[in-house]
C-alpha positions as CSV (number, residue, x, y, z in Angstrom):
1,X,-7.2,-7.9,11.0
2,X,-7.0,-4.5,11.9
3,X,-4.4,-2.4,9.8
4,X,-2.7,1.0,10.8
5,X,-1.0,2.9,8.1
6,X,1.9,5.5,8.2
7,X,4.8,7.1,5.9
8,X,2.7,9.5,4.1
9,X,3.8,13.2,3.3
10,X,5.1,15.8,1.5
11,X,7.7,15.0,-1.5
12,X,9.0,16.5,-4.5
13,X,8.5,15.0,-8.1
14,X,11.4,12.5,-8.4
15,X,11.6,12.1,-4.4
16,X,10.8,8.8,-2.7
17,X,8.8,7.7,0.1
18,X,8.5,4.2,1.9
19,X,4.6,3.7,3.6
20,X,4.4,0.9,6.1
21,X,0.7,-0.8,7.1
22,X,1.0,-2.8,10.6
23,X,-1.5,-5.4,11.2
24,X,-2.4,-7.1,14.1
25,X,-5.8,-9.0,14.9
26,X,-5.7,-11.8,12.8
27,X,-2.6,-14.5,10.9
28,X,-0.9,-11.8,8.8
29,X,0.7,-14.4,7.1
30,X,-2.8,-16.0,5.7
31,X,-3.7,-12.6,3.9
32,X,-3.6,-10.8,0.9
33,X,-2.6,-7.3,1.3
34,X,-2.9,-4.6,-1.0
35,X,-2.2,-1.1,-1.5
36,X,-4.7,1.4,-2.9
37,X,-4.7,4.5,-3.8
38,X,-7.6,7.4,-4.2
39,X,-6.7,10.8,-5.5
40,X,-9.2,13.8,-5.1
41,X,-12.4,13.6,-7.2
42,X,-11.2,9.8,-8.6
43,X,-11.7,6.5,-7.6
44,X,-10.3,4.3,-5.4
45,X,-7.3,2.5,-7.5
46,X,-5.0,-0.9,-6.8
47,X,-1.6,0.2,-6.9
48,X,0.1,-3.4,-5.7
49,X,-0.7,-7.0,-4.3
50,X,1.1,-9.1,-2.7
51,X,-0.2,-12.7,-1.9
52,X,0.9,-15.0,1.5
53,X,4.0,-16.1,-0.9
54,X,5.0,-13.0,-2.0
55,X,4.4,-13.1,-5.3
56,X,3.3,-9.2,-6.5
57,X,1.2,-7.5,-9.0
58,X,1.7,-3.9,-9.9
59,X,-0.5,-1.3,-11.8
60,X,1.0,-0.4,-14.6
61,X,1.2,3.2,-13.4
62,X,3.4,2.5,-11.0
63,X,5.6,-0.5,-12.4
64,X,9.3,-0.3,-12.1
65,X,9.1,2.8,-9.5
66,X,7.4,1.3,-6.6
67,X,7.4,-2.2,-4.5
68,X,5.3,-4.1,-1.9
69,X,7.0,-6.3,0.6
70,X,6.0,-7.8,3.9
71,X,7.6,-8.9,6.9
72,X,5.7,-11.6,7.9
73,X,7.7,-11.6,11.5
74,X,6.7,-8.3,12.1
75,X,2.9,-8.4,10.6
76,X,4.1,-4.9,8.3
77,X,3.3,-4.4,4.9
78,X,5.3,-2.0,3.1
79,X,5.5,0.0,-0.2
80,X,8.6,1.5,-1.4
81,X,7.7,4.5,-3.7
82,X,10.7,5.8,-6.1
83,X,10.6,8.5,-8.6
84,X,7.7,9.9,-7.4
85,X,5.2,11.8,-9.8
86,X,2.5,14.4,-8.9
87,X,-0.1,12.3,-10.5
88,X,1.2,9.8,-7.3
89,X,-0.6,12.0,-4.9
90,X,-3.5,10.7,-3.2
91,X,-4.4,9.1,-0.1
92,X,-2.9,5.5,0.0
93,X,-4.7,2.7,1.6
94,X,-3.2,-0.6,2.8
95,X,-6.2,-3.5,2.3
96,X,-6.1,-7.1,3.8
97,X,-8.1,-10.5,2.2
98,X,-8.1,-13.5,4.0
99,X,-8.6,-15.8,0.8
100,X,-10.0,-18.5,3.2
101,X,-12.7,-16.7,5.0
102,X,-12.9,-13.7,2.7
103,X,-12.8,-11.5,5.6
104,X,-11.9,-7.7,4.2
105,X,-10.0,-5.1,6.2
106,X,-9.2,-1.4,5.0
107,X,-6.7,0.4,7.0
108,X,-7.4,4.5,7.6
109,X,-5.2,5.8,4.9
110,X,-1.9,8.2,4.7
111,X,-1.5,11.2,2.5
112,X,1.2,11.2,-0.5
113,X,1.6,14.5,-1.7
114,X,4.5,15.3,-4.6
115,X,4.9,18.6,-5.3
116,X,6.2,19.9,-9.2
């Protein structure tokens, strides 16, 4: 699958954003999709899951202020960002697993930057 992310940019602390990942390529419907997250000089981090029924996991980081969805009919992953933190800014990553063929995909990023 082959994943195009978009929505990144420049917030204030408390601000919100909404990042969208389009997929085509492949069933979106099959796949695991994630969100990551890698801030300068750190690690790549999961932020949020979501599996082909929609049930989500959330780093605790982020619990309560952001949420994953997908639109299965339109093959677009989301995340909702809401009270946005400076330690939020990084370069966010959506992430596809095809849990049957374990087939990968990594999608090229958009920057999150929230400003104090």
């Amino acid at each position: 699958v082959q994943l195009q992310a978009s929505g990144g940019g420049l917030v204030q602390a408390g601000g919100c954003l909404r990042l969208s990942c389009a997929a085509s390529g492949s069933i979106f419907s099959m796949n695991v999709m994630d969100w990551y997250r890698q801030a300068l000089e750190k690690e790549r981090e999961l932020v949020a899951s979501i599996s082909s029924d929609s049930s989500t996991n959330y780093a605790r980081s982020v619990k309560g202020r952001f949420t994953i969805s997908r639109d299965n009919a339109k093959n677009t992953l989301y995340l909702q960002m809401n009270s946005l933190k400076p330690e939020d800014t990084a370069v966010y990553y959506c992430h596809a697993r095809n849990p049957y063929n374990g087939v990968q995909s990594w999608g090229q990023g958009t920057l999150v930057t929230v400003s104090s």
